[in-house]
C-alpha positions in Angstrom: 97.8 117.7 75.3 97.0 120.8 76.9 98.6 121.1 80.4 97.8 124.1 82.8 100.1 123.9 86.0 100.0 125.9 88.9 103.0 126.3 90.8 104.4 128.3 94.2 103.2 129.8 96.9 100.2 132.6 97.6 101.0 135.8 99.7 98.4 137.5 101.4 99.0 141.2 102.5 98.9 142.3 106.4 99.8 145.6 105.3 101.5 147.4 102.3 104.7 145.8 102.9 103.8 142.6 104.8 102.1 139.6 104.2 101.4 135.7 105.1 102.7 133.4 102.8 103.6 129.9 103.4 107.2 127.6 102.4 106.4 126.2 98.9 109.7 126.6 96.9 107.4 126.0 93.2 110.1 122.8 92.3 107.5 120.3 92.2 105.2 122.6 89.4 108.0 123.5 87.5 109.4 120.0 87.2 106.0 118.9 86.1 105.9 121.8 83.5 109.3 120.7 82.3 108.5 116.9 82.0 104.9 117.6 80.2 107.2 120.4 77.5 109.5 118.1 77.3 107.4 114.7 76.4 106.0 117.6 73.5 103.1 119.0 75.7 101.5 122.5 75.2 102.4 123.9 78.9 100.9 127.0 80.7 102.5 127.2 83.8 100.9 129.7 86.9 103.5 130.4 89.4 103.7 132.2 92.5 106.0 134.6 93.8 109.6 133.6 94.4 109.3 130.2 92.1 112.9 130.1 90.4 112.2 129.7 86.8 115.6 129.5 85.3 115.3 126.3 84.5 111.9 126.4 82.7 111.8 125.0 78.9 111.4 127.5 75.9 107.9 127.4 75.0 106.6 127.0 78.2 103.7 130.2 78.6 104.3 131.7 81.7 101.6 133.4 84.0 102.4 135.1 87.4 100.4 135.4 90.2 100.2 136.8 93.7 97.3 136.6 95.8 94.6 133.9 96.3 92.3 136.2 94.1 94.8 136.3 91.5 95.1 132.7 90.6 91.9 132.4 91.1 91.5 134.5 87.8 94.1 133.3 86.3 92.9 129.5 86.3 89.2 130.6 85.6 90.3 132.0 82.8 92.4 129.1 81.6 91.0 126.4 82.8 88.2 125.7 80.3 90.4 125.4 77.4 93.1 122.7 79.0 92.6 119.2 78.5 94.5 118.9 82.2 95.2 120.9 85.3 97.9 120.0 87.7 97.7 121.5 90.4 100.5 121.5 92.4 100.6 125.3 93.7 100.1 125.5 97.6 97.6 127.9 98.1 97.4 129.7 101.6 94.7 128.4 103.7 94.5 132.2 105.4 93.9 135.6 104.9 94.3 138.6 106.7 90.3 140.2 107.5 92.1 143.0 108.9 94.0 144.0 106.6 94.9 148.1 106.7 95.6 150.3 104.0 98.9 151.9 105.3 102.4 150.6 106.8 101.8 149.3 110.5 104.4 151.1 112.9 106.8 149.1 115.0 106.4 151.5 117.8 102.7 151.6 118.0 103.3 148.3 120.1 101.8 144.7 119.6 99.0 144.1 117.1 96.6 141.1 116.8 95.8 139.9 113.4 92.5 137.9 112.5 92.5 135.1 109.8 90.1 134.3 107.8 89.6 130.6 105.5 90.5 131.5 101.6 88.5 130.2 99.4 88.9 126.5 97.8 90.2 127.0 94.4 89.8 123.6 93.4 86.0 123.0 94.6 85.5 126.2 92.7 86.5 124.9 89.1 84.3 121.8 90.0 81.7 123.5 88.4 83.4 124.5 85.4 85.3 120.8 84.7 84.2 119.1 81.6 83.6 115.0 81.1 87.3 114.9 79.0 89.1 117.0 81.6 91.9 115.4 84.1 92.1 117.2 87.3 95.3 116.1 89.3 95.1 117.4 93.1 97.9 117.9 95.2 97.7 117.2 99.4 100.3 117.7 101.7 99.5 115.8 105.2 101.1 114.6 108.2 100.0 111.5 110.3 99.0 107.9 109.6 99.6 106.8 105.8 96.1 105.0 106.2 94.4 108.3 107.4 96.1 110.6 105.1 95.1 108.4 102.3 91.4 108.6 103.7 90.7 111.7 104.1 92.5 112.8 100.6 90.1 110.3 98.5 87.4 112.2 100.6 88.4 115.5 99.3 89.5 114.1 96.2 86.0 113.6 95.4 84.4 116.2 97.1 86.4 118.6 94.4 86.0 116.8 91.2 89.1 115.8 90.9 90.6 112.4 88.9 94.2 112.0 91.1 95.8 113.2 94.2 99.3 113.5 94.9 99.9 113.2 98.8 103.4 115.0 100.1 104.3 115.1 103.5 105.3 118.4 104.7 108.9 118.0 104.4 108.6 117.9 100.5 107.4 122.0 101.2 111.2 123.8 99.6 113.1 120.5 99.2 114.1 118.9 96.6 112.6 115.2 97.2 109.4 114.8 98.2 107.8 111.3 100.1 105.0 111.2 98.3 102.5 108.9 96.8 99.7 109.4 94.2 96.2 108.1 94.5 93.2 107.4 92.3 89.2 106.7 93.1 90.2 103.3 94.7 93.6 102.2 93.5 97.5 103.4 94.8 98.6 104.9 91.1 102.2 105.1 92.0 103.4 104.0 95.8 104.5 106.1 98.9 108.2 106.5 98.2 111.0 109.8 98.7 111.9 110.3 95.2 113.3 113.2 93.3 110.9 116.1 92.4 111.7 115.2 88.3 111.0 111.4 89.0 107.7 112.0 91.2 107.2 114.6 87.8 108.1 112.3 84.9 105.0 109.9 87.0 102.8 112.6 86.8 103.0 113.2 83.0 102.8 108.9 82.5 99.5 109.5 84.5 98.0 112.0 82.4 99.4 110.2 79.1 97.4 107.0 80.4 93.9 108.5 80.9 94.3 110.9 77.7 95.4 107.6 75.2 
């Protein structure tokens, strides 16, 4: 199988040497790249800035990426020829609309930034997904278990995609996450804090399942 993984955080500049970026460590991507080479996938993993990748397997194709903009390249250029995208990468919600084109001085006194939405890189592949595709989704929310649930089958569908994995925000840098993974109707694997490389190994079994 074909895997394409996206992994890490997005940084979006202020100024030359600033930006906004957000606490993803990249440990959950690169543990699901590692379990899908190791159970003799083809791997292409996409990963942010700051993702340690010492421990990634030989033979794992690495792409880096920056910016919003630049994964969104990167998996619109990849995407087609995968038979399944993971997409585990937390990609900032927010850029900067102001951004300016030299170094902002300290001594120039406060500044006030706006933000602007990024664009949905999931609901943009949508289009692009084919029939034999498996799109697994990643969510991290905070509240109810019943409401979280909800509203990530909402937007599970409302981007094409087959799974969701639900983390609550403590699994952002850490190395467990509590985190469950959903389907259309059905719990696929309960809430529970497990390892990164357990909640990864359950995320290969998935795709193995639905591409028998």
């Amino acid at each position: 199988m074909r895997i394409l993984v996206t992994t890490g955080p997005t940084r979006e500049p202020i100024d030359p040497v600033r930006f906004i970026t957000n606490a993803s460590s990249g440990r959950m991507g690169v543990a699901v790249a590692g379990q899908a080479a190791g159970a003799g996938h083809a791997v292409t993993l996409l990963a942010g800035p700051g993702v340690d990748l010492r421990d990634l397997p030989a033979g794992v194709e690495r792409v880096d990426f920056v910016s919003v903009a630049d994964l969104k390249t990167a998996l619109h250029e990849r995407s087609p020829a995968c038979d399944a995208l993971v997409m585990a990468a937390a990609v900032g919600d927010f850029q900067v609309a102001n951004r300016l084109a030299r170094k902002i001085p300290r001594s120039g006194g406060p500044i006030s930034l706006r933000l602007v939405p990024t664009e949905d890189l999931l609901a943009s592949l949508a289009p692009l997904k084919r029939p034999d595709q498996v799109v697994i989704a990643f969510a991290v929310e905070d509240g109810p278990a019943d409401a979280i649930q909800a509203k990530a089958r909402r937007e599970m569908k409302a981007k094409s995609a087959d799974y969701v994995v639900v983390n609550r925000p403590e699994a952002m840098s850490a190395s467990e996450s509590d985190a469950c993974i959903l389907g259309p109707r059905e719990t696929i694997l309960p809430w529970a804090v497990r390892p990164k490389d357990t909640l990864a190994a359950e995320i290969v079994r998935t795709l193995e399942r639905v591409k028998k």
